[in-house]
N, C-alpha and C positions, 0 to 999 in steps of 0.2 A: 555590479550589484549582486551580492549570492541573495537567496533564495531560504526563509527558513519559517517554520511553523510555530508559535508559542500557542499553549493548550494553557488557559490558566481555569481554576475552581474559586467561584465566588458561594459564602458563606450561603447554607439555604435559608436562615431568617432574617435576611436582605431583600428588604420591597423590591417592586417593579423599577420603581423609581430609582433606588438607589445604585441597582444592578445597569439598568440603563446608564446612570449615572457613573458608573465605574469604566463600563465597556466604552463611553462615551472620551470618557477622560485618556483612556490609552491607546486610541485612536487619536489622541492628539499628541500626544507623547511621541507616537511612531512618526508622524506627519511633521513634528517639530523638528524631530531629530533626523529628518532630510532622508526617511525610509516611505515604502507606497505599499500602502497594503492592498493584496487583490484578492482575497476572497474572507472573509467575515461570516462564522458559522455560529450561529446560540444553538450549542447543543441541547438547551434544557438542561431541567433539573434532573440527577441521575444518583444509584444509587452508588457510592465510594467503594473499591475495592477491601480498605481498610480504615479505621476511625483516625481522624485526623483532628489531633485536638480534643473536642469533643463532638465534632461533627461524624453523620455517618451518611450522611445527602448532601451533594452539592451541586450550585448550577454553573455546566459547561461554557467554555466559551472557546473558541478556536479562530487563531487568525493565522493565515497565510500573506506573509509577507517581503520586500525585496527593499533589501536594506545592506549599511556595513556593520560592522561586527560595536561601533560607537553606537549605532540605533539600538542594538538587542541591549547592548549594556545599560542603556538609558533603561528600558522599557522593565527590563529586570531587576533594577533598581526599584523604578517606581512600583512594580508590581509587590515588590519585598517590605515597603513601607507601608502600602496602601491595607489598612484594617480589615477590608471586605476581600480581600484575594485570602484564602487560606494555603492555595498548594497552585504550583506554577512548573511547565516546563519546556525549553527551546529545544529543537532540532533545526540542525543546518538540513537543508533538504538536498540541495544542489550538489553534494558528494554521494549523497544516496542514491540520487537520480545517476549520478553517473557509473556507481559501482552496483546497480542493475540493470545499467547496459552493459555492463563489462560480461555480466555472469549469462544477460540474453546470448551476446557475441558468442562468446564460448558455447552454452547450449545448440549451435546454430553451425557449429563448426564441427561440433561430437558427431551431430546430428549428420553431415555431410558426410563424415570418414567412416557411419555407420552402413555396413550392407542394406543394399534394399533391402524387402522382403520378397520372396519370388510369389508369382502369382498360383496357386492351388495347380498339381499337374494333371493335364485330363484325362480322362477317364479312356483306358482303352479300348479302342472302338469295335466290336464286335465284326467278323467278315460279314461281305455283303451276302455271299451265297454261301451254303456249306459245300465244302472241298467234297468230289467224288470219292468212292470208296474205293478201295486199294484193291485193287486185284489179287487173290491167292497167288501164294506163288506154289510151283510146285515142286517137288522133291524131288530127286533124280538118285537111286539109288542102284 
């Protein structure tokens, strides 16, 4: 089973009802089509990066899901016919997840072949006593 996220936008002048009624519906969609969804997010209503249609608000919805690539198809189907979805979109997760482990590994390995750092060198230690004074010497001429 991979692993993938659908992020879909339902219309902002869609009641409570009917929103429930959509999010409702594609949870059966995913469930029908032999996929399990494990985490279920209402992002709320948010404002749109850009006007879609004639919308410039719409309400989030985000499902994390573990399905085959038949589940997404379905779900992206129904989400493209369904009136109240304006904007929809999937990510496989499970290649993600694995190509930042790839890039942790490596960071991890740089990090290994890099020199320590040395620790600060101390400070030179002053003598305990001061050293006697030198004897004149004398001339001999």
């Amino acid at each position: 089973m991979r692993k993938y996220e659908v992020i879909f936008i339902i219309r902002p002048d869609a009641g409570e009802e009917e929103t429930a009624k959509i999010v409702t519906a594609m949870e059966g969609v995913v469930t029908g089509a032999g996929g399990k969804i494990t985490n279920l997010q209402r992002l709320g209503r948010r404002r749109l990066a850009y006007r879609v249609g004639r919308y410039g608000e719409g309400y989030y919805v985000l499902f994390a899901l573990e399905g085959s690539g038949d589940t997404v198809k379905e779900l992206e189907r129904r989400l493209k016919v369904t009136d109240g979805v304006i904007k929809y979109l999937t990510v496989r997760m499970d290649q993600e997840m694995k190509r930042a482990g790839k890039f942790k590994a490596l960071r991890a390995k740089q990090e290994a072949r890099r020199p320590k750092a040395r620790p600060p060198a101390a400070a030179p230690q002053a003598p305990a006593a001061p050293a006697p004074p030198a004897a004149p010497e004398v001339a001999q001429g």
